[in-house]
KOLLO-962533 format. One line per 8 residues: number of its first residue (from 1); their letters; for each residue x, y, z of C-alpha. Coordinates in Angstrom, 1 decimal. Each point is the difference from the previous one (the first is absolute). Last residue first. Layout:
residues N
NUM) A) X/Y/Z  ...
***
This chain:
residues 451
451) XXXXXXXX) 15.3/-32.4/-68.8  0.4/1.4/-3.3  -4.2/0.7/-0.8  0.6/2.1/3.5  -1.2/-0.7/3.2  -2.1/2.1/1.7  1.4/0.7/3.8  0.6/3.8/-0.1
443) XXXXXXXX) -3.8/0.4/-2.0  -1.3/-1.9/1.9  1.2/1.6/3.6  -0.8/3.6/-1.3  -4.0/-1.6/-0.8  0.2/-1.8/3.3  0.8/3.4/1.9  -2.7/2.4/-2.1
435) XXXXXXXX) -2.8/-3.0/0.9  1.2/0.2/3.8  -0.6/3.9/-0.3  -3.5/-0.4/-1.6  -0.7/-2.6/2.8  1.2/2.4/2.7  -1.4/3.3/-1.6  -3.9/-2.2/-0.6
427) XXXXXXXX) 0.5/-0.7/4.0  0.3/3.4/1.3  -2.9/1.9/-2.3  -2.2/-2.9/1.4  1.0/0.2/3.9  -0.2/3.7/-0.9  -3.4/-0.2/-1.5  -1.6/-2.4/2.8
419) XXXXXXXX) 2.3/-1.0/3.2  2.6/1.8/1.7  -0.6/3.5/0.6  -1.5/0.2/3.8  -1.2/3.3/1.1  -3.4/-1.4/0.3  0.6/-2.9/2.7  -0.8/1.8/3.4
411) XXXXXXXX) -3.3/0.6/-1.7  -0.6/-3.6/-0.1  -3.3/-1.6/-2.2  -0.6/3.0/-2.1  4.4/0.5/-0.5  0.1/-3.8/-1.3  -3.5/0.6/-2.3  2.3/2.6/-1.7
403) XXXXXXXX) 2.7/-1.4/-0.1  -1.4/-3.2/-2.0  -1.5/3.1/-2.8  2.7/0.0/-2.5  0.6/-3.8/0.3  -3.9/-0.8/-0.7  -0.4/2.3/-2.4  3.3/-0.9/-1.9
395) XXXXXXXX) -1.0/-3.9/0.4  -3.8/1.4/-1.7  2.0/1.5/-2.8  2.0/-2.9/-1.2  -2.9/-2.2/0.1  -2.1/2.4/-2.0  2.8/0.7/-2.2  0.6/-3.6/-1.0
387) XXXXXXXX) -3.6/-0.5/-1.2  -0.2/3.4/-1.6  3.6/-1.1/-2.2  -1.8/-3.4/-0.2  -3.1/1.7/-1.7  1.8/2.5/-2.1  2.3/-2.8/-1.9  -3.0/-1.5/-0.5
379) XXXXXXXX) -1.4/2.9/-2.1  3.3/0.7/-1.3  0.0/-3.8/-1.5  -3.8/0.3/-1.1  1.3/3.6/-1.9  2.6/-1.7/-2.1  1.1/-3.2/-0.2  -2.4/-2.9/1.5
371) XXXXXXXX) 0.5/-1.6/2.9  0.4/-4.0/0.4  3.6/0.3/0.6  0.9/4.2/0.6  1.8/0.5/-3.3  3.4/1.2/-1.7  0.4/0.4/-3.5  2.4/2.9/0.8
363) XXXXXXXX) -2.2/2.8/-1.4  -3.0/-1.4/2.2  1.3/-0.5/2.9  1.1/3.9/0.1  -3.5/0.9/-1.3  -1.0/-2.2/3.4  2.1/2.0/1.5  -0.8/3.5/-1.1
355) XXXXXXXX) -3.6/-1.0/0.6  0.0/-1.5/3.6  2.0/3.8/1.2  2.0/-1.0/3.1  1.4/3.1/1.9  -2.5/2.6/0.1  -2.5/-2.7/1.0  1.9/-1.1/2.5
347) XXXXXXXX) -0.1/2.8/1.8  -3.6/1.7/-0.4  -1.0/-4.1/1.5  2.4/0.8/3.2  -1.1/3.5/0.1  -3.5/-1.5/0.6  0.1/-2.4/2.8  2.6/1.9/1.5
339) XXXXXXXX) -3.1/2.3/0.4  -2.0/-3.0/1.2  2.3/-0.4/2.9  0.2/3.4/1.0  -3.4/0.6/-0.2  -0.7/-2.6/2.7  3.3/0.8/1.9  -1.2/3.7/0.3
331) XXXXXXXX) -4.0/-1.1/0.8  1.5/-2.6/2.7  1.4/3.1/1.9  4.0/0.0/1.3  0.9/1.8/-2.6  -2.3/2.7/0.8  -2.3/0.7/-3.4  -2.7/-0.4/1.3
323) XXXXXXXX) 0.8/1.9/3.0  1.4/3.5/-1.3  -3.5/-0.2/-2.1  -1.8/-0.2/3.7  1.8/2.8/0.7  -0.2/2.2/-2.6  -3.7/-0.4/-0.1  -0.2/1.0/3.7
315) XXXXXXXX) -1.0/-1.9/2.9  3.4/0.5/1.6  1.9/3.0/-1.1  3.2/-0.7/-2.4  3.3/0.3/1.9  2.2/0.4/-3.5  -0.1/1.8/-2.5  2.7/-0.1/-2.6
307) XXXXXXXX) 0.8/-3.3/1.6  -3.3/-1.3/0.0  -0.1/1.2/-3.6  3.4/-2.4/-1.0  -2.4/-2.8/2.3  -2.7/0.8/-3.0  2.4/-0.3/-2.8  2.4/-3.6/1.4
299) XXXXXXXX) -2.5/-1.8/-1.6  0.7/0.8/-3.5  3.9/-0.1/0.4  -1.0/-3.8/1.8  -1.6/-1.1/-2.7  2.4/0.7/-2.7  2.2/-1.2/2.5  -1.4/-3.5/0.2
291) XXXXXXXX) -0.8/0.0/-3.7  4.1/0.3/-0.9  1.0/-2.8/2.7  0.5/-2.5/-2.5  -1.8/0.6/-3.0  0.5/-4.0/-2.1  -1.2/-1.5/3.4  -1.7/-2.9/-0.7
283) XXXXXXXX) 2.8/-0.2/-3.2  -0.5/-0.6/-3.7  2.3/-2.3/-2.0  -0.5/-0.5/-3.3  0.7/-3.6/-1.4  2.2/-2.3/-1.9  -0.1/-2.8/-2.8  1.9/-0.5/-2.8
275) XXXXXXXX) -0.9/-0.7/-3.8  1.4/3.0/-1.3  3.0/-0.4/-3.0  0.5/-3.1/-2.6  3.5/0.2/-1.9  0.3/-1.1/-3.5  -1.0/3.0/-1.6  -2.9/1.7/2.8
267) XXXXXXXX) -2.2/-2.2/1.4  -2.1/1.7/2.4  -1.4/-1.8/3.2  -2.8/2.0/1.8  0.8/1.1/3.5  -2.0/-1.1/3.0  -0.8/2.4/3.5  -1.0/-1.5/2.9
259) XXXXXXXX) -1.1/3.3/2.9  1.8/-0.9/2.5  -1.5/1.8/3.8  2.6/1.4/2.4  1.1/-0.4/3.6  3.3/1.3/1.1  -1.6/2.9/2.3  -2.7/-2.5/0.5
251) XXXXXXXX) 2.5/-2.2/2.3  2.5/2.9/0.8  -3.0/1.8/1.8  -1.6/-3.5/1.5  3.5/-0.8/1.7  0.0/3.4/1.3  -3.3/0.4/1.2  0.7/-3.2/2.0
243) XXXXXXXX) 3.5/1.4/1.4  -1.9/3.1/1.1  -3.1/-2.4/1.6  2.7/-1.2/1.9  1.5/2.8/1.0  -3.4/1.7/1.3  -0.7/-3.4/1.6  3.0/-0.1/1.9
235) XXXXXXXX) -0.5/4.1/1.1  -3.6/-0.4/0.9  0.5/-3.2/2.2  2.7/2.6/1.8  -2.2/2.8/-0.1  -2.4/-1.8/2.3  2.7/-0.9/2.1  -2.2/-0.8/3.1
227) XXXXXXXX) -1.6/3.8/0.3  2.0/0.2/3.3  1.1/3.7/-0.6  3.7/-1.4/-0.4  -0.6/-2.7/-2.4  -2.1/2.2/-2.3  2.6/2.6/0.5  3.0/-2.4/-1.2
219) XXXXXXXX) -2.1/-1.1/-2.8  -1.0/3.3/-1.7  3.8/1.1/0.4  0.9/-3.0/-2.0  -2.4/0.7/-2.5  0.7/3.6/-0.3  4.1/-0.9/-0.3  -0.8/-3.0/-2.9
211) XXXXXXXX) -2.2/3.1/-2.0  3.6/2.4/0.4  1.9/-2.8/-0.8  -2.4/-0.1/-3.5  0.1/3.4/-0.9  3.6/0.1/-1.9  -1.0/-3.1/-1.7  -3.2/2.3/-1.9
203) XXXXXXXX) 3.4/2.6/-0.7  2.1/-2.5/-1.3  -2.5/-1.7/-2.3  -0.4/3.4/-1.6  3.3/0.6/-0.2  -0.1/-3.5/-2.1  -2.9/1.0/-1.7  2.2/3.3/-1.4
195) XXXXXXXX) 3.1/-2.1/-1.0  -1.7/-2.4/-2.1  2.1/-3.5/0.7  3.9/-0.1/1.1  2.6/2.7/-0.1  1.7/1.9/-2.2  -2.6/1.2/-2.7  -3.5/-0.3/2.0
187) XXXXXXXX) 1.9/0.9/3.1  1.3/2.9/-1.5  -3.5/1.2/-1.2  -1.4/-0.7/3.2  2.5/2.5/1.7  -0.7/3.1/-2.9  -3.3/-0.8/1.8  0.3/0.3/3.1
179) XXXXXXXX) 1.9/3.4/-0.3  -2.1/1.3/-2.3  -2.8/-0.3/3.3  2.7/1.6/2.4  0.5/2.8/-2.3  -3.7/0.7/-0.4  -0.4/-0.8/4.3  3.4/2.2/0.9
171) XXXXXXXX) -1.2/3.3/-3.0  -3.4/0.0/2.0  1.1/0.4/3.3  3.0/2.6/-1.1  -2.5/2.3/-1.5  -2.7/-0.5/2.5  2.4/1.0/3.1  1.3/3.2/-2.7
163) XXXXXXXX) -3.7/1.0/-0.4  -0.3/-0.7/3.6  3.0/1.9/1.2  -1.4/3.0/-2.3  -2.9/0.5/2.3  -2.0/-2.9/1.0  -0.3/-3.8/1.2  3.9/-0.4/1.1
155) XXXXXXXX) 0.3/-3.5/2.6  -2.7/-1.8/-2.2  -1.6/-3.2/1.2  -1.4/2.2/3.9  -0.3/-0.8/3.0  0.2/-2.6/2.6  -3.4/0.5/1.5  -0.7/-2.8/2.9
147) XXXXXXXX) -2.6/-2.5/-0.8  2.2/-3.2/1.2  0.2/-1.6/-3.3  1.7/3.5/-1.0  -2.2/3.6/-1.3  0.8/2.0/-2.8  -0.5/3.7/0.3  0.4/0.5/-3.8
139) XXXXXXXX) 0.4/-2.5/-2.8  -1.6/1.9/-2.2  3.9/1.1/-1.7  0.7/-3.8/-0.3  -3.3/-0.5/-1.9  1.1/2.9/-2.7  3.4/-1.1/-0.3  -1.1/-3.7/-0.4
131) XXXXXXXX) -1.8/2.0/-3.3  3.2/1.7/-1.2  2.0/-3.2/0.1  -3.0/-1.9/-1.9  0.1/3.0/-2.7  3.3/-0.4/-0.1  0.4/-3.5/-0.2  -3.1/-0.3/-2.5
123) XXXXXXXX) 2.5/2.3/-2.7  2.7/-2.2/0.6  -1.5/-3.3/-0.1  -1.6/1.7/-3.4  3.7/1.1/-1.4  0.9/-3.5/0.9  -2.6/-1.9/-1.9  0.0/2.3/-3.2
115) XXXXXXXX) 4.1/-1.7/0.2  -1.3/-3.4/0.0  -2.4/0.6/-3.1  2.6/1.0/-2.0  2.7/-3.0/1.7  -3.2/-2.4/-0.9  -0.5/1.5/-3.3  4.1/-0.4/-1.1
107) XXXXXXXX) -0.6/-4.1/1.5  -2.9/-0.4/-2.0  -2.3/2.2/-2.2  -3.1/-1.4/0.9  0.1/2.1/3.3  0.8/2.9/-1.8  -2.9/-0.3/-2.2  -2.8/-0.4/3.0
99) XXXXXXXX) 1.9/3.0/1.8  -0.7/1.9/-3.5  -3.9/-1.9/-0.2  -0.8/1.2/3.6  -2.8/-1.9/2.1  2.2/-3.4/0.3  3.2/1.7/0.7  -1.5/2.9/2.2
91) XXXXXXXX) -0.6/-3.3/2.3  2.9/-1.1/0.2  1.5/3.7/0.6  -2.4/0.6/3.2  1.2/-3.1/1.5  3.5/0.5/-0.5  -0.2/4.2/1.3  -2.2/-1.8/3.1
83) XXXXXXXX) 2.9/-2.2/0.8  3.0/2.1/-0.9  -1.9/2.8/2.7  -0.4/-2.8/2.5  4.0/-1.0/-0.6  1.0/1.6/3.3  -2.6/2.6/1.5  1.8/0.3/3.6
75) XXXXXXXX) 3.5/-0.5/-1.5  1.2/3.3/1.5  -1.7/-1.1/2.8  -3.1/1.6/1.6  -0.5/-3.5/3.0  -3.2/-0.8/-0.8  0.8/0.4/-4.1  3.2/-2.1/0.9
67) XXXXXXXX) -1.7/-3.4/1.5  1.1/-2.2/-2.9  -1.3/1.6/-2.6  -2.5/-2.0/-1.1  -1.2/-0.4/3.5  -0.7/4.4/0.2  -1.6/-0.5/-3.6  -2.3/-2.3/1.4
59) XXXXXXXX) -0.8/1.7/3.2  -0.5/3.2/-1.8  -2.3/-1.7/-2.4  -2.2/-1.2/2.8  0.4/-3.6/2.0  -0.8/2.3/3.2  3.8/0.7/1.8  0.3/3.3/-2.2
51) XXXXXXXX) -1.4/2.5/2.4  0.8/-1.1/3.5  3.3/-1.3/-0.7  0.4/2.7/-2.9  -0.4/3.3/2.2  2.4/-2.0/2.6  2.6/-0.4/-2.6  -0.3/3.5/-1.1
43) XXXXXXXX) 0.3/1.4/3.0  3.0/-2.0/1.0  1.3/0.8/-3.1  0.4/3.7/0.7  1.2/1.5/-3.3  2.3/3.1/-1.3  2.1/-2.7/-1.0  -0.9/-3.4/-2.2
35) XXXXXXXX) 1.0/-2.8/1.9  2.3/-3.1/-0.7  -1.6/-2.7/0.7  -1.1/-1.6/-3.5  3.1/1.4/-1.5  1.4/-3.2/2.3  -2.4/-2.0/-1.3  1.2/0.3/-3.8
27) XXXXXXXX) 3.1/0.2/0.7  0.0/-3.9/1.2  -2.2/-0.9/-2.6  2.1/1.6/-2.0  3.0/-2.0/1.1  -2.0/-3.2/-0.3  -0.8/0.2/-3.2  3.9/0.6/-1.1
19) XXXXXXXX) 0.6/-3.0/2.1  -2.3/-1.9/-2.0  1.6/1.2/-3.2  3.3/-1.2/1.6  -0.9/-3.3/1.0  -1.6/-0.2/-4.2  3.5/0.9/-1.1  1.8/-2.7/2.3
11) XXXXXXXX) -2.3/-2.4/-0.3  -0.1/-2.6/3.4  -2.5/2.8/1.7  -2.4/-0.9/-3.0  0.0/-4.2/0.7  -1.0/1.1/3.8  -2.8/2.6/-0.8  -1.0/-2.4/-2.9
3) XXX) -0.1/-3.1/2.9  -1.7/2.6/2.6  -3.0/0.6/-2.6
***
């Protein structure tokens, strides 16, 4: 990866795509500091350090964005809205035979279906704006690490400098989330790889000094209470097993299973056509992270209720639900798992469709060797696509729910955001960024039929 970073820096245009990415990068975590008025961010950042530290939704989406929901930036939603509006739109494209049509239609259907895209992102950004507006404004009588009451989210709750308050609040998070996006769509055109998975990328990085601090702070108290650098045997093996999950990441992230695939020879005239071999390749993990937050959106219901209301009475029915489905309970990273499980096989099975290629096959006097044409080649087709997904969705499982058994065995350690889905959302932009870099530096470097 350093060699293309190196060969692409000696390119004039492709050094100045890359220092087009970089600029927006750059932008893009400075708008991820600058506050949104009528606001007390310390409030809100210690409402969120008590609240969203638990491997829940808001914790997620609070990583995702580098740190700016905690903080009520203008960029405090960033590209979640884009996200969800994406998701949403894939899978309207498979239920809906006009989307369905569009899609077929090429590059015209894409731009269509593109455009659907960003009047949805901006439809969920308001709606998402309006509903962190309702959890700032119960952020009342907020109380520090220490217990005292710092007060209040919301500087103006009432009267007509609330409306006003809301009004502005609002408007700074929907502008803020267009914002983010008009940015990945210049990075996609001027710069280097998809634009919004690279902001994306930026904003997990963002989070990761802030994980390195935590350790170190860990270690220096362990050392200093006389606990014999406990935290310090923690922190070595934390980064190891980091660098371990990342090797194993980019090693199933590039596996993939060939399916052999023979064409018939035609003779046609004089000339003889077909007769080559080649195969269909179908990846471990053909859904990426899609299942994981699938699962997480449905997980993340009861702890939205906790928040609704919270401080549930021991004993009760409320309470003991409040437990089960704590992120920190083996029940939650039990259900958890199996429900990536699940969204994993509902996801590839909207994508690959056995029949439609084995009819595919079929047309162009392809084969599977050994397999007959027809429905015995979408039948085994089916088997190695439930094969592969199995595989694919137990590593999900198991990635998704690693921080969770880390914050069970260390409480100190729960706040931490390296390792599982954004160790896995981090490494698949890296290698799909590298991939963008050798495919500019092939085509700069192909020699000609002339040369």
């Amino acid at each position: 990866m350093f060699q293309t970073l190196r060969k692409a820096w000696g390119v004039p245009e492709i050094r100045k795509k890359i220092l087009y990415t970089l600029l927006m990068i750059i932008l893009f975590r400075f708008g991820c500091a600058v506050a949104v008025p009528f606001l007390n961010n310390d409030v809100v950042k210690a409402w969120m350090d008590t609240n969203a530290t638990d491997g829940g939704f808001l914790d997620y989406l609070n990583t995702i964005t580098g740190g700016a929901m905690s903080q009520a930036t203008v960029f405090s939603l960033s590209i979640t809205p884009f996200i969800n509006a994406s998701i949403i739109m894939q899978l309207l494209t498979y239920a809906l035979p006009p989307l369905e049509r569009m899609r077929d239609e090429g590059e015209e259907g894409r731009k269509k279906i593109d455009k659907i895209t960003a009047v949805v992102a901006m439809f969920l950004a308001v709606f998402m704006s309006f509903a962190y507006y309702l959890t700032l404004k119960r952020m009342t009588n907020v109380e520090d690490k220490d217990g005292n009451v710092i007060g209040n989210a919301l500087k103006y709750m009432s009267g007509g400098e609330g409306v006003f308050a809301a009004f502005v609040i609002i408007a700074c998070f929907v502008a803020g989330a267009l914002i983010v996006v008009w940015m990945g769509n210049r990075v996609s055109d001027k710069g280097i790889g998809n634009g919004i998975s690279i902001l994306l990328f930026a904003g997990i990085a963002a989070r990761f000094p802030t994980d390195a601090a935590l350790l170190v702070t860990l270690t220096k108290n362990s050392i200093k209470n006389g606990q014999n650098g406990k935290y310090l045997w923690i922190t070595i093996a934390y980064y190891l097993f980091i660098i371990a999950e990342i090797a194993f990441i980019v090693y199933m992230n590039e596996a993939e299973r060939r399916i052999p695939i023979q064409y018939a020879k035609r003779v046609v005239g004089r000339k003889q056509y077909g007769g080559q071999k080649t195969h269909i390749p179908i990846k471990v993990i053909m859904s990426g992270v899609m299942p994981i937050i699938f699962a997480m959106s449905f997980m993340s219901l009861p702890s939205a209720v906790q928040i609704l209301k919270p401080n549930p009475h021991d004993g009760t029915f409320y309470a003991k639900f409040c437990d089960f489905f704590s992120t920190r309970s083996w029940g939650y990273a039990v259900i958890y798992f199996l429900l990536i499980i699940a969204f994993n096989y509902f996801y590839v099975s909207i994508q690959y469709n056995p029949v439609e290629i084995a009819n595919n096959l079929r047309q162009s006097n392809g084969g599977i060797p050994g397999i007959r044409p027809g429905k015995p080649t979408s039948d085994y087709i089916q088997r190695v696509l439930n094969k592969i997904s199995l595989v694919g969705a137990i590593f999900l499982g198991i990635i998704a729910v690693i921080p969770i058994f880390i914050s069970m065995a260390d409480d100190q350690l729960r706040t931490l955001s390296m390792g599982g889905t954004t160790i896995l959302i981090a490494v698949s932009v890296a290698l799909e960024t590298t991939r963008t870099l050798e495919s500019h530096l092939m085509m700069r470097h192909h020699k000609g039929f002339l040369q």
